[in-house]
C-alpha positions, -999 to 999 in steps of 0.1 A, spaced: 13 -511 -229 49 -518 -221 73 -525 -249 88 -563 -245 130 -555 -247 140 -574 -282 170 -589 -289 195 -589 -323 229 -587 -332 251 -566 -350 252 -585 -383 283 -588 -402 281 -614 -429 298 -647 -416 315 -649 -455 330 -615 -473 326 -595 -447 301 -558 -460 319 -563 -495 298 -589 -497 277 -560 -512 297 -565 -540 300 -602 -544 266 -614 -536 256 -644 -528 217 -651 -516 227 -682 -498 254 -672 -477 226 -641 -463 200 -671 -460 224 -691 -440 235 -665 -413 195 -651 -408 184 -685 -403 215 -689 -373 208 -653 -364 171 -668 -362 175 -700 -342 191 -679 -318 158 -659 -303 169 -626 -320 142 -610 -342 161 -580 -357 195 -572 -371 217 -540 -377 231 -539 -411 257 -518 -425 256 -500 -458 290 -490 -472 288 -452 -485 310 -459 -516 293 -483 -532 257 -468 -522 266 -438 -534 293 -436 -559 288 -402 -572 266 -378 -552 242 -375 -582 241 -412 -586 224 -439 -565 230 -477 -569 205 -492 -582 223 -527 -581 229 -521 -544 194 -505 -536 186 -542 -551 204 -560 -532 192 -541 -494 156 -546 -504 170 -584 -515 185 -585 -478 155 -574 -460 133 -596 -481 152 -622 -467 149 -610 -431 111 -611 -432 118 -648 -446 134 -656 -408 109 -637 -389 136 -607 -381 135 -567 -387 163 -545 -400 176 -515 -388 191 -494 -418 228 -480 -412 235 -459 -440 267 -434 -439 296 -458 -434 320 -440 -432 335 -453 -401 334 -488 -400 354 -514 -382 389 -495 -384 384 -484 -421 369 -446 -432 350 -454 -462 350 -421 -475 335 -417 -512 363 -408 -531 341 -378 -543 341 -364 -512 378 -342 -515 395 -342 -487 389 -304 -478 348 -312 -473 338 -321 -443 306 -341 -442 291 -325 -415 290 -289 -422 293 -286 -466 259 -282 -479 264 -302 -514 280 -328 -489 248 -329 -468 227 -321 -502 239 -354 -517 237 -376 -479 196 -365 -482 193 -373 -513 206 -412 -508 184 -413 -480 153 -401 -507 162 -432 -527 166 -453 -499 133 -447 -486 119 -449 -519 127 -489 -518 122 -496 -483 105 -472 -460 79 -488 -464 92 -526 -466 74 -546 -437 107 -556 -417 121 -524 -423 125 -509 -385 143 -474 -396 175 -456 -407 205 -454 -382 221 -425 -398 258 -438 -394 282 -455 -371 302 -439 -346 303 -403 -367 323 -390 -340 352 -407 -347 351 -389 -382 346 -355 -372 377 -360 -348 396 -362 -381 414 -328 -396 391 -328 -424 362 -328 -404 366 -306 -378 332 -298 -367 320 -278 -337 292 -291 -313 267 -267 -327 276 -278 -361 276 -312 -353 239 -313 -333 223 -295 -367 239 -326 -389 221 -354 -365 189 -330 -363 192 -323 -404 196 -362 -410 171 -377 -388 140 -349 -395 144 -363 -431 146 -400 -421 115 -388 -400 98 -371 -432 104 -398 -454 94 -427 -431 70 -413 -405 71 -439 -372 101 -454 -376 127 -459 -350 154 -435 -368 188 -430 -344 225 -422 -350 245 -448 -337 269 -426 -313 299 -444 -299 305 -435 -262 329 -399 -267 298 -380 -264 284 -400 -233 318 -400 -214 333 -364 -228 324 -326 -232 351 -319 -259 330 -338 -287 311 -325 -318 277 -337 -304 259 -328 -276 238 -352 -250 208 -333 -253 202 -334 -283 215 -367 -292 189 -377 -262 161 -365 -274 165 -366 -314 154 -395 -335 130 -422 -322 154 -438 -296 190 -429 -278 214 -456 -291 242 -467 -271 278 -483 -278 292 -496 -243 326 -512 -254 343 -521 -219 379 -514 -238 370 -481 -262 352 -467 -228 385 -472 -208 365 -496 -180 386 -521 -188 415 -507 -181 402 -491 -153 386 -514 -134 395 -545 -150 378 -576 -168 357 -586 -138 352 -549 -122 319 -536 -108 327 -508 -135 332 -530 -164 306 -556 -155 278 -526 -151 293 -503 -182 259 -510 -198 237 -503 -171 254 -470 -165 255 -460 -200 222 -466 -205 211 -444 -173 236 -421 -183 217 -415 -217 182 -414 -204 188 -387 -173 194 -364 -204 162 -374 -222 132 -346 -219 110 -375 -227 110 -401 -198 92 -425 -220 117 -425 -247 135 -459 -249 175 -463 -251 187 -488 -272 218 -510 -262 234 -506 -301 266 -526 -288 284 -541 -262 306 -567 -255 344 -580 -253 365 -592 -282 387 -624 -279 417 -606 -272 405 -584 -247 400 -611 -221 415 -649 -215 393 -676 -221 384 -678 -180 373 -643 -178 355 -644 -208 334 -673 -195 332 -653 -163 322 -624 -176 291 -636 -198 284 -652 -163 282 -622 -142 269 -596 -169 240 -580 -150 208 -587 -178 209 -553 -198 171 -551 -191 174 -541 -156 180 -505 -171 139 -494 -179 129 -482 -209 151 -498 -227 141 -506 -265 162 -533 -274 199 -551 -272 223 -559 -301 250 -575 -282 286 -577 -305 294 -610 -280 322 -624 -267 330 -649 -294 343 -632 -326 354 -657 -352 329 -669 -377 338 -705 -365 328 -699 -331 294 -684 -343 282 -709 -361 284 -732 -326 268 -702 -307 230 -713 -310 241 -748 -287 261 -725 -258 239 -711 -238 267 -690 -223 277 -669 -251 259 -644 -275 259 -640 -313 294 -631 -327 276 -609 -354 294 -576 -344 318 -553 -358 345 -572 -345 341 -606 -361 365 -621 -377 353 -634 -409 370 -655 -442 381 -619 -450 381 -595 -426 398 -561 -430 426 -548 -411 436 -511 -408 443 -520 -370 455 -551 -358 431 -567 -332 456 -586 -320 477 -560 -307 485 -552 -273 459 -532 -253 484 -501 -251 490 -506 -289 452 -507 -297 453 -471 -277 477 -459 -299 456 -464 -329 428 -442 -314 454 -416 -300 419 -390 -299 416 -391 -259 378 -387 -270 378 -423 -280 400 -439 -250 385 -425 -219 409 -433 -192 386 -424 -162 351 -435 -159 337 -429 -129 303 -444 -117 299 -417 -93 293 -389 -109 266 -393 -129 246 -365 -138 210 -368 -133 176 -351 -136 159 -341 -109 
């Protein structure tokens, strides 16, 4: 039987931004399922954020373990599933690093480091491995942009143990769930990463993907409305499976879109206009589209344009939304703030993909 492509968002709360762990409010959650809801998606992404999960690596929230099962409670409530992201870490600019983690550990490769990550993901599964909306654990967002920093220098082989260390446990502790690491694009694009395509292509449940037409360098390359922009997520998504052993094995569109300042108004419009559906790749599991509106005003008029996605993504701008990098900076300044070349690939050709035969 063929698996019908679903649709969610990237959910950031529309009030708080994810320190809205901290200050919770049930309502405010209420408010944005129900949008997310209304707008035919039936699962979200959520972030955890390390820190406050975790606070000492002995010591597990139990106010915070609370409030997820509180949050996917009120998923089921809507009709949507949840996808788990747990080690946040990087997340929208910031390195939420727990401050017990000393800056000469690196995540990745010191066993108390990994000791303590398994053990949060015991006590996660504990309280909702087993919760009805509960799809699976993504094990973190976009870990190679932390093990590009000095303190976490990690080696491919090191880094391909980690996602195989992290997602056998997920797999132990929730058999049949759709566990992934949500990799950004570096290891898709790049051979100088700390994780390797075939093992991120055939580990976990699923292959997720994170096909950002500026972090990939498409947009500068080919421009707002090029073949090569427009068709980023058909590529990447090919890309991923012609490493995949399994030809069954979905890929998962994790995120995609265009941010505000990225495009003018016009080729915003005409971009949502002439994005090739994200369903013409096969096999593909799902979509969480990040959407090319991203200010919490704007998504709440979303469900009523039938030209725009959800702006739930890690680039909304919410009531109070942090700032390590300004996202109203100039494209060549945005660059700067990533100077890894890992994370702004300049030349993305569509040519020369490599492919199974």
């Amino acid at each position: 039987m063929t698996q019908a492509t679903r649709f969610g968002v990237n959910y950031v709360p529309s009030k708080g931004w994810w320190y809205s762990w901290n200050d919770w409010i049930d309502q405010d959650f209420q408010d944005d399922f129900q949008a997310i809801a209304q707008l035919g998606c039936d699962h979200v992404r959520v972030h955890c954020l390390w820190p406050l999960l975790q606070p000492n690596p002995g010591m597990v929230s139990n106010t915070m373990l609370d409030r997820l099962v509180r949050l996917l409670d009120l998923a089921e409530a809507n009709g949507m599933d949840v996808i788990v992201t747990v080690f946040n870490g990087w997340l929208s600019g910031f390195d939420f690093r727990p401050s017990w983690l000393h800056d000469n550990v690196n995540i990745f490769t010191d066993e108390a480091a990994i000791t303590a990550q398994l053990s949060l993901l015991d006590s996660l599964a504990k309280r909702v491995g087993t919760h009805p909306r509960f799809l699976g654990f993504d094990v973190a967002n976009e870990p190679c942009v932390l093990a590009t920093s000095t303190k976490n220098v990690t080696t491919q082989p090191q880094g391909d143990a980690w996602v195989r260390t992290l997602l056998d446990h997920c797999q132990q502790l929730a058999p049949g769930k759709l566990h992934s690491v949500g990799m950004d694009h570096a290891p898709w694009l790049a051979a100088d990463v700390p994780f390797g395509r075939p093992t991120l292509a055939n580990t976990g449940g699923l292959t997720p993907i994170h096909a950002w037409s500026y972090f990939t360098g498409a947009l500068e390359q080919y421009g707002p409305l090029g073949t090569g922009t427009l068709h980023l997520a058909e590529f990447m998504l090919e890309l991923a499976k012609a490493f995949q052993d399994d030809p069954t094995r979905p890929v998962w569109l994790q995120e995609y879109g265009v941010a505000n300042d990225w495009m003018t108004a016009q080729e915003r419009e005409t971009y949502v206009d002439k994005q090739p559906d994200p369903r013409s790749a096969s096999k593909i599991y799902g979509a969480l589209p990040g959407g090319v509106l991203t200010t919490s005003t704007e998504s709440s008029q979303a469900s009523s344009n039938s030209n725009t996605t959800s702006a739930s993504s890690p680039w909304t701008t919410t009531s109070n939304p942090p700032a390590p990098v300004s996202r109203a900076s100039s494209p060549k300044s945005k660059r700067e703030a990533w100077p890894n070349p890992n994370h702004a690939i300049r030349h993305l050709s569509l040519t020369t993909t490599r492919r199974r035969t």
